[in-house]
C-alpha positions as CSV (number, residue, x, y, z in Angstrom):
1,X,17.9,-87.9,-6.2
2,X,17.5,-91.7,-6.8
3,X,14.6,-93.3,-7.1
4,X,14.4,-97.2,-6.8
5,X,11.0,-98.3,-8.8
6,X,9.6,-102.0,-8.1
7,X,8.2,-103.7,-11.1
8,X,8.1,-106.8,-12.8
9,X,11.0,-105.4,-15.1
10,X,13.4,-103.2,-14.4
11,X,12.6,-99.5,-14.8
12,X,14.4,-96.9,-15.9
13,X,13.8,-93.9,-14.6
14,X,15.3,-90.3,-16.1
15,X,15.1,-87.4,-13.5
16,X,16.2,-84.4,-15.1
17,X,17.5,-81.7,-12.6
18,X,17.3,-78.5,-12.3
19,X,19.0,-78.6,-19.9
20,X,19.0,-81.4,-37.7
21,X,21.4,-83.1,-38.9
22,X,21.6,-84.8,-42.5
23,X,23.6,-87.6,-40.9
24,X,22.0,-91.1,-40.2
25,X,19.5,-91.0,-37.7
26,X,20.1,-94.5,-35.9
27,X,18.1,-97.1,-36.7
28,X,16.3,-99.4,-33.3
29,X,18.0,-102.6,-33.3
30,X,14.1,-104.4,-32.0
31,X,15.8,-107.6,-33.6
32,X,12.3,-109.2,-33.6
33,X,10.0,-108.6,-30.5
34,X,10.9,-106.5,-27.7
35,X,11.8,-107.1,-24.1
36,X,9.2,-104.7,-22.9
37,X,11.9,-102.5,-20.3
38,X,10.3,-99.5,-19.0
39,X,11.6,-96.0,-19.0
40,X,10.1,-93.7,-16.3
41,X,10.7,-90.0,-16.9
42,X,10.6,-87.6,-14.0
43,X,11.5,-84.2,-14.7
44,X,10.1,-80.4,-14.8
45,X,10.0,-79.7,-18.4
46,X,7.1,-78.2,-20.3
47,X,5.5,-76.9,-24.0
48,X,5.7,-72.9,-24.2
49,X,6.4,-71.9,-27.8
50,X,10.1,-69.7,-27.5
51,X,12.3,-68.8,-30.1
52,X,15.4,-69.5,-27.9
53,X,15.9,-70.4,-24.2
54,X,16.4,-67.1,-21.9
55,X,18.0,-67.1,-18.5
56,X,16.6,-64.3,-16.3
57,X,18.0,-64.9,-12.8
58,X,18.9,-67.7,-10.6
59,X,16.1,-69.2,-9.8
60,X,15.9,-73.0,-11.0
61,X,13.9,-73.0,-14.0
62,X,14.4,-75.3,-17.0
63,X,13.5,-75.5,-20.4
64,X,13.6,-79.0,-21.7
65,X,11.4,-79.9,-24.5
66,X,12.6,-82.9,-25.6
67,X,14.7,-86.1,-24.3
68,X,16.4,-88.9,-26.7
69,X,18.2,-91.7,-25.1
70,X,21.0,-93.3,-26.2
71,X,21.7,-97.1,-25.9
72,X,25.6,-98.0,-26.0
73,X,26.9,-101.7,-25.8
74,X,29.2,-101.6,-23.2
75,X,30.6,-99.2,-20.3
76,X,33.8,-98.2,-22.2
77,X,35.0,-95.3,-24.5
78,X,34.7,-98.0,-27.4
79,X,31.4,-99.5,-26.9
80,X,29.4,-98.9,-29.8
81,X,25.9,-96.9,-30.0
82,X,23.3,-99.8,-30.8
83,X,20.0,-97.5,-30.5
84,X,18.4,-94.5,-30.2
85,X,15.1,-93.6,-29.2
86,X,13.1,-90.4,-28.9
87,X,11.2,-91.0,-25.5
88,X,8.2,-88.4,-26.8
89,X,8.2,-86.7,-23.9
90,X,4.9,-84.8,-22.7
91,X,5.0,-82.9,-19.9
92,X,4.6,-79.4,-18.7
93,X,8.1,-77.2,-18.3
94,X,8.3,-75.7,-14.6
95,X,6.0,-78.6,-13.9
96,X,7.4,-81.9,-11.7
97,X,6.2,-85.0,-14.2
98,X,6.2,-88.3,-14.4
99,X,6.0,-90.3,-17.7
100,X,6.2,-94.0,-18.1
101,X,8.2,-95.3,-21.8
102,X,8.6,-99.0,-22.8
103,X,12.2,-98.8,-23.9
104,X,12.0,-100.4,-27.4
105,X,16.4,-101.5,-28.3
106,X,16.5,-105.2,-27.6
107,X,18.9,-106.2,-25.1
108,X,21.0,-109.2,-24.7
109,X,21.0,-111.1,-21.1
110,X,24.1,-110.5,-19.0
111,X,25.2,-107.7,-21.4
112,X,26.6,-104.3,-20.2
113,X,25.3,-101.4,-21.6
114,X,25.4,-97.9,-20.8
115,X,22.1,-95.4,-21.4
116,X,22.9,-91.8,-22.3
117,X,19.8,-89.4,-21.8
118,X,20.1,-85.8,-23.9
119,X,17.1,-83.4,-23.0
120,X,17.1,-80.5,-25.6
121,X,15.1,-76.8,-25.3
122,X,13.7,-77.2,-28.8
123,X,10.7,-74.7,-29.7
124,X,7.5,-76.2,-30.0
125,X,5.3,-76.5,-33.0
126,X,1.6,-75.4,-33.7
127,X,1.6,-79.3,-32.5
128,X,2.9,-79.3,-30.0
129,X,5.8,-81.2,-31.1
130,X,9.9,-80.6,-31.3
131,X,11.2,-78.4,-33.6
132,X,15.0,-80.6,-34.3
133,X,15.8,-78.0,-36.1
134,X,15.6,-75.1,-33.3
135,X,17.9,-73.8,-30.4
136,X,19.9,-76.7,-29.0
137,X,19.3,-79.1,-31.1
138,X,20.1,-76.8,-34.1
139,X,22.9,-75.4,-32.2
140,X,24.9,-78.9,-31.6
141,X,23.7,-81.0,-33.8
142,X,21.4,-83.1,-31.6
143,X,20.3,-86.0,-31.8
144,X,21.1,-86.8,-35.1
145,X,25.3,-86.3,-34.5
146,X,25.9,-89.9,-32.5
147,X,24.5,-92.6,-34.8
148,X,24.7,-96.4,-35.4
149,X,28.4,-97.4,-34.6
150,X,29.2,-94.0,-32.8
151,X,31.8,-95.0,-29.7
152,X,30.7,-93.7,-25.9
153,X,33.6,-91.9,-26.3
154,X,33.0,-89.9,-28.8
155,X,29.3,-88.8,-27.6
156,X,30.1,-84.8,-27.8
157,X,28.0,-82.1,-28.0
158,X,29.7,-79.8,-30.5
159,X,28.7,-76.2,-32.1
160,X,27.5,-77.3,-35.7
161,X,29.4,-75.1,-38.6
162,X,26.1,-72.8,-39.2
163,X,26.5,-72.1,-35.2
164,X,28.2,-69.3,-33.2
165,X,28.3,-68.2,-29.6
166,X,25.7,-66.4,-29.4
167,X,23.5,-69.4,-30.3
168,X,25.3,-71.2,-27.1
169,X,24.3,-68.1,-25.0
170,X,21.3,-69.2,-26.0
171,X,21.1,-73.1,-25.8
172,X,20.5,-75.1,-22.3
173,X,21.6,-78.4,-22.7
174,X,21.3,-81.9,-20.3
175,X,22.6,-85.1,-20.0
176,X,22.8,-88.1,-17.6
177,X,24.1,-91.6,-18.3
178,X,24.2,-95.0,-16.1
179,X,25.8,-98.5,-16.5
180,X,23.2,-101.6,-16.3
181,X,23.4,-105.2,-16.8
182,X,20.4,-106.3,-18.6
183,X,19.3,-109.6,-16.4
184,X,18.4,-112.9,-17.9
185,X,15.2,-112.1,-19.5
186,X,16.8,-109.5,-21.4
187,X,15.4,-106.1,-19.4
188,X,16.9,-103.6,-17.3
189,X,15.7,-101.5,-14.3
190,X,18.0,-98.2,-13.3
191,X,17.5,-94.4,-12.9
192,X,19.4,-91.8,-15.0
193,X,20.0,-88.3,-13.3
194,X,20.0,-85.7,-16.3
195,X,22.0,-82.4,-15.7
196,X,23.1,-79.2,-17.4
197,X,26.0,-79.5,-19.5
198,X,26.6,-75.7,-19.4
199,X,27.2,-73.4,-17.1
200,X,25.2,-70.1,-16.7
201,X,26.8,-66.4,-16.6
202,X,25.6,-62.9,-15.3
203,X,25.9,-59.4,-14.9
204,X,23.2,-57.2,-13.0
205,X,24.8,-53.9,-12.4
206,X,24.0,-50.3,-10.6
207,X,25.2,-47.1,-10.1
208,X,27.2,-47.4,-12.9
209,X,30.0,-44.0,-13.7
210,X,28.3,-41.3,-15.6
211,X,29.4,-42.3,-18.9
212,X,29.8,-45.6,-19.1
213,X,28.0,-47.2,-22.4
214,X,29.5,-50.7,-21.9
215,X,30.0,-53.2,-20.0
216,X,32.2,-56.9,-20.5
217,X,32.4,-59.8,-18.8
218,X,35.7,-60.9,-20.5
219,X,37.0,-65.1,-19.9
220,X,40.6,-65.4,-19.6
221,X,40.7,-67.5,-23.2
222,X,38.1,-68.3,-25.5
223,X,35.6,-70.9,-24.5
224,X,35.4,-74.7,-25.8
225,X,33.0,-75.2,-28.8
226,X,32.5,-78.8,-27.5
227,X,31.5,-80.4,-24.8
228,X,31.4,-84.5,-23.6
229,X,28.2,-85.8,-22.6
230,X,28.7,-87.6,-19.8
231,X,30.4,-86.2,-17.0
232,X,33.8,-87.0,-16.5
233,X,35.8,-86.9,-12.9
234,X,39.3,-85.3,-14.3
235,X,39.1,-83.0,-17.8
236,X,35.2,-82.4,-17.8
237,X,35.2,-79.8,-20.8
238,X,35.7,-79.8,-24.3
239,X,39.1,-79.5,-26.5
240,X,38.3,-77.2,-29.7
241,X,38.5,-73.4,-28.6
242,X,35.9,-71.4,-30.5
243,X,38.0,-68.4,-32.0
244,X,36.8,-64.8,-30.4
245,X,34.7,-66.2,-28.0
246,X,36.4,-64.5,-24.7
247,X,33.6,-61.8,-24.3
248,X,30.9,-63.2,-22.5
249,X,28.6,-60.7,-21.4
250,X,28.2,-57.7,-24.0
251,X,26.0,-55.5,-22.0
252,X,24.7,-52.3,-23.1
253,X,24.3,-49.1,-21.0
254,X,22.2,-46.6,-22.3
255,X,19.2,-44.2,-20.4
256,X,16.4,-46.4,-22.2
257,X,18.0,-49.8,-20.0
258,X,19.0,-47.7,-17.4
259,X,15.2,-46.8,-17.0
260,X,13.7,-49.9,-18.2
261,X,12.1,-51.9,-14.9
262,X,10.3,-54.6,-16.8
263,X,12.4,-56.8,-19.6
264,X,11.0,-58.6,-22.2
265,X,13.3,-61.6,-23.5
266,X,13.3,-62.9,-26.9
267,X,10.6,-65.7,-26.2
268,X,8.3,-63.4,-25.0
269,X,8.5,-63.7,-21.6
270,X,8.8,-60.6,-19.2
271,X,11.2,-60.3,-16.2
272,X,12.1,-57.2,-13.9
273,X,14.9,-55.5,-12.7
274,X,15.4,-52.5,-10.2
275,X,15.4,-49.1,-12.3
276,X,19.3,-47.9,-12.7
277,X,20.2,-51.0,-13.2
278,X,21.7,-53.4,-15.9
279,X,21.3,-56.9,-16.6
280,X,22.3,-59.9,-18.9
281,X,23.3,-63.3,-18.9
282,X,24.0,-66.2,-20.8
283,X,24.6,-69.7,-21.0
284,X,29.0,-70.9,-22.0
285,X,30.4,-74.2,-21.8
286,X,32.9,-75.8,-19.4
287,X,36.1,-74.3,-19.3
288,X,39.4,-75.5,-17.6
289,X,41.1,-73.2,-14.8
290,X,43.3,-70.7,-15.8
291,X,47.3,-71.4,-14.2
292,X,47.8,-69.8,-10.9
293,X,48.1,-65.6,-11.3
294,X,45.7,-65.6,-14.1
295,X,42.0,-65.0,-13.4
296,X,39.1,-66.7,-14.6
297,X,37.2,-63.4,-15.1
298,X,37.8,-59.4,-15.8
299,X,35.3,-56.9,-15.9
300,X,35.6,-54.1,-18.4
301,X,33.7,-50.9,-18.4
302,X,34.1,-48.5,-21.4
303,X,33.1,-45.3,-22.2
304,X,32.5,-45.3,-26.3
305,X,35.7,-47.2,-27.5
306,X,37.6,-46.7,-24.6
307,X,38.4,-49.1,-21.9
308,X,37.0,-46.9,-18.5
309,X,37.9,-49.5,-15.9
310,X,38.9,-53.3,-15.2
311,X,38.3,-54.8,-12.7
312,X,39.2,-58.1,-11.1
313,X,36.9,-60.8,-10.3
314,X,37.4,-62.8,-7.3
315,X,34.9,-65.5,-6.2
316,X,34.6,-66.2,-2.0
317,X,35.7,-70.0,-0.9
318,X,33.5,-71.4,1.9
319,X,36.2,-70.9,4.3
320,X,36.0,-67.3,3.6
321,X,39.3,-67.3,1.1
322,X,39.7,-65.6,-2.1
323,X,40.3,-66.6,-5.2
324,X,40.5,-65.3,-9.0
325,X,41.5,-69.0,-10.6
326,X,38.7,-71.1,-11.0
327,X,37.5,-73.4,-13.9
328,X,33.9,-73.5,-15.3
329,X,31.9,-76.1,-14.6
330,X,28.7,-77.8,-16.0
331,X,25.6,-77.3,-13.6
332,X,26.8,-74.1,-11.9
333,X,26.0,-70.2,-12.0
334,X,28.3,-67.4,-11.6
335,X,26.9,-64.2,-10.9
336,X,27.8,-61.0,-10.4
337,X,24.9,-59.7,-8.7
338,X,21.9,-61.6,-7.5
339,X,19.0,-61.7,-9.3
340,X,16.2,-64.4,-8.9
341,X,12.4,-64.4,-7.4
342,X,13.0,-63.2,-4.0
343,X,16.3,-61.2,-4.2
344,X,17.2,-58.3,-6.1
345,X,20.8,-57.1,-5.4
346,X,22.6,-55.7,-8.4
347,X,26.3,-54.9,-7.8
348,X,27.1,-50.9,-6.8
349,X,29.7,-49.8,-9.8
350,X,30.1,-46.5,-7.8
351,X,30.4,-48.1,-4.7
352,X,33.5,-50.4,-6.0
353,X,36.7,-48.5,-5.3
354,X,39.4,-51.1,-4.9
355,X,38.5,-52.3,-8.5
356,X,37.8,-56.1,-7.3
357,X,33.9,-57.6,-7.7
358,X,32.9,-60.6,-6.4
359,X,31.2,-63.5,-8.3
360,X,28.6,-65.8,-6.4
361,X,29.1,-69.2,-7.9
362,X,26.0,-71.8,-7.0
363,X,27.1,-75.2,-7.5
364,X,23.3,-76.4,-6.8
365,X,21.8,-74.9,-9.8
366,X,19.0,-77.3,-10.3
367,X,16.7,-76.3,-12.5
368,X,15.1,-73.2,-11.9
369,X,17.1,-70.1,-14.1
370,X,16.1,-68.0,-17.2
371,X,18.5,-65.9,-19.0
372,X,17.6,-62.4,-20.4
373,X,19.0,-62.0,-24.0
C-alpha cells in the first residue's frame, strides 16, 4: 500500500483504494513564492458522465471524480485548516493512474501539519470537468464545508439540509490523512492512503414466497447523517441520527423484476442478474454496534402492507461463530447474497426455514463495487 518516492523534495503521494456550498471557499496561503512540494496521485478513478454513483455487486470498482486536499497546521483536533487545494485530477475511473501535482500551501520548516485527501464521485461536465454541485459533493457539502480556520476536528462529512438518504445510498465518499514535518527548506514528502468513508449494503434474493411484493433490509436504529473524515481507532462514526432512516434496502418484488435479467442503473450502465431473482444495494454510513441481544440487521418480507416474515440476520466470524451484533464500518460490504463479476449466488427465500440469513461482510472492499439503484 505505501509507496516511498525518491526526489529532490518530498512527494506526496495519494493512493486512493478500492470513494456547493455558499460558504468560504479557503483561500491558498502561497505567502509569496512557493516551496515547490510534489503531490503524486495514484488511484483508479475515471470521467464517465453518471447522474449518481451505482453499486452493482462486489466487485471493487470506484467512482472518484475529483480529489481536494486539505492542509491543517498541526496533528491535533485544534489545528487549524491553513489551505485547500483542488489537485485537478485527470485520470480514467477503473483505470490505475498516476498524476504528479506541485502542492501550492506554503509550509513553514520544522512545522507539523496534517494533509486530509477527500476524493468525491461528482458527474462530469460536457468538459470534462467536476460538477460541485452533483452527488457527493452536493450530498455533504464537499469541499466547500471545512474552510480557512476550520479545526481537524471538526473535518466532518455531513448530509447538507437539501439532502436525504436516498442521496447517501447514492454517494461514495473517500478519505485519507497523514502527519508530516515539513524539513528545513520548507517541503514535505509522504503518501496518503484514501478509503471509503461508507460502507456498502445488499440484497440479491431468489425463490422468493408466492406473494411477496417487498422486501427490507431494516438497521436496528436509524443511521448517522455524519461522518468524521479521518479514521479514528475507538468511535469511528458520526453523532447526529438522521430521523426515519432504519430501512435500508426497499426492494421491490414484482413479475416485471422477477423476469428482468439485465438491469440498467440510473447512470446508464447495465448489470445482470439471474432471472427470479431480486437485487439492490446501497451505500449507508458507519454505524456503532447494537448492545448485546439486539441485531444489527432484520429482514422483512411483506405481502402488500403486511409484514410476511422476519427474519434474523447473522453474519459468520472466521472461527466459524455466529453473531447478530455487529457495527458498520467504513470500507466494508455486507451482503446478503453474492453478486459480483465471477459469482452469482442470490439467497434461496424458499429454501430458508429456520428464518435466519446470513450476511457476508468483506472487510477488503477496495475499490471495485457498483450499486444498482
Amino acid at each position: 500500500m505505501i509507496y516511498i518516492v525518491r526526489h529532490i523534495s518530498w512527494l506526496i503521494l495519494l493512493l486512493l483504494t478500492a470513494a456547493c456550498t455558499t460558504e468560504e471557499i479557503i483561500e491558498r496561503d502561497n505567502g509569496g513564492e512557493t516551496q515547490g512540494s510534489d503531490v503524486v496521485i495514484d488511484f483508479q478513478t475515471g470521467n464517465e458522465k453518471k447522474t449518481r454513483t451505482t453499486l452493482t455487486g462486489s466487485d471493487h470498482i470506484q467512482h472518484v471524480t475529483y480529489v481536494h486536499l486539505y492542509i491543517f497546521k498541526g496533528s491535533d483536533p485544534a489545528s487549524p485548516c491553513i489551505g485547500a487545494e483542488d489537485v485537478e485530477w485527470r485520470q480514467p475511473v477503473g483505470q490505475t493512474a498516476r498524476q504528479k501535482y506541485m502542492l501550492k500551501t506554503k509550509l513553514t520548516p520544522y512545522e507539523t501539519y496534517t494533509l486530509l485527501a477527500v476524493g468525491l464521485d461528482c458527474r462530469l461536465d460536457a468538459d470534462g470537468n467536476a460538477d460541485l454541485t452533483t452527488n457527493s459533493a452536493a450530498t455533504y457539502g464537499l469541499p466547500g464545508s471545512i474552510v480557512a480556520g476550520t479545526p481537524l476536528g471538526d473535518a466532518v462529512a455531513k448530509l447538507t439540509d437539501a439532502k436525504e438518504q436516498d442521496d447517501i445510498a447514492g454517494s461514495e465518499l473517500f478519505a485519507g490523512s497523514v502527519i508530516i514535518e515539513a524539513a528545513s527548506d520548507g517541503t514535505a514528502m509522504t503518501t496518503v492512503d484514501l478509503w471509503r468513508r461508507v460502507a456498502g449494503v445488499q440484497g440479491y434474493f431468489t425463490n422468493i414466497p408466492t406473494g411477496v411484493t417487498r422486501i427490507e433490509l431494516i438497521l436496528y436504529k436509524d443511521q448517522y447523517l455524519d461522518v468524521p473524515l479521518m479514521k479514528r481507532t475507538i468511535g469511528d462514526h458520526g453523532t447526529t441520527p438522521l430521523s426515519g432512516s432504519t430501512v435500508l434496502l426497499d426492494i421491490p418484488v414484482t413479475a416485471d423484476e422477477l423476469q428482468k435479467e439485465t438491469l440498467t442503473a440510473d447512470d446508464g450502465t447495465t448489470y445482470t442478474k439471474l432471472s427470479g431473482s431480486v437485487l439492490q444495494a446501497a451505500y449507508m454510513l458507519p454505524v456503532d454496534a447494537p448492545s448485546a441481544g439486539t441485531g444489527t440487521f432484520v429482514l422483512k418480507t411483506y405481502k402488500g402492507d403486511v409484514e410476511e416474515k422476519t427474519y434474523k440476520v447473522n453474519a459468520k466470524l472466521q472461527n466459524g461463530a455466529l453473531v447478530n451484533s455487529f457495527p458498520i464500518l467504513a470500507n466494508h460490504f455486507y451482503t446478503l447474497g453474492i453478486k459480483n463479476g465471477t459469482t452469482d449466488e442470490p439467497i434461496d427465500l424458499g429454501g430458508t426455514i429456520d428464518e435466519t440469513v446470513f450476511i457476508r461482510v468483506d472487510g477488503s472492499w477496495q475499490a471495485d463495487v457498483d450499486i444498482p439503484m
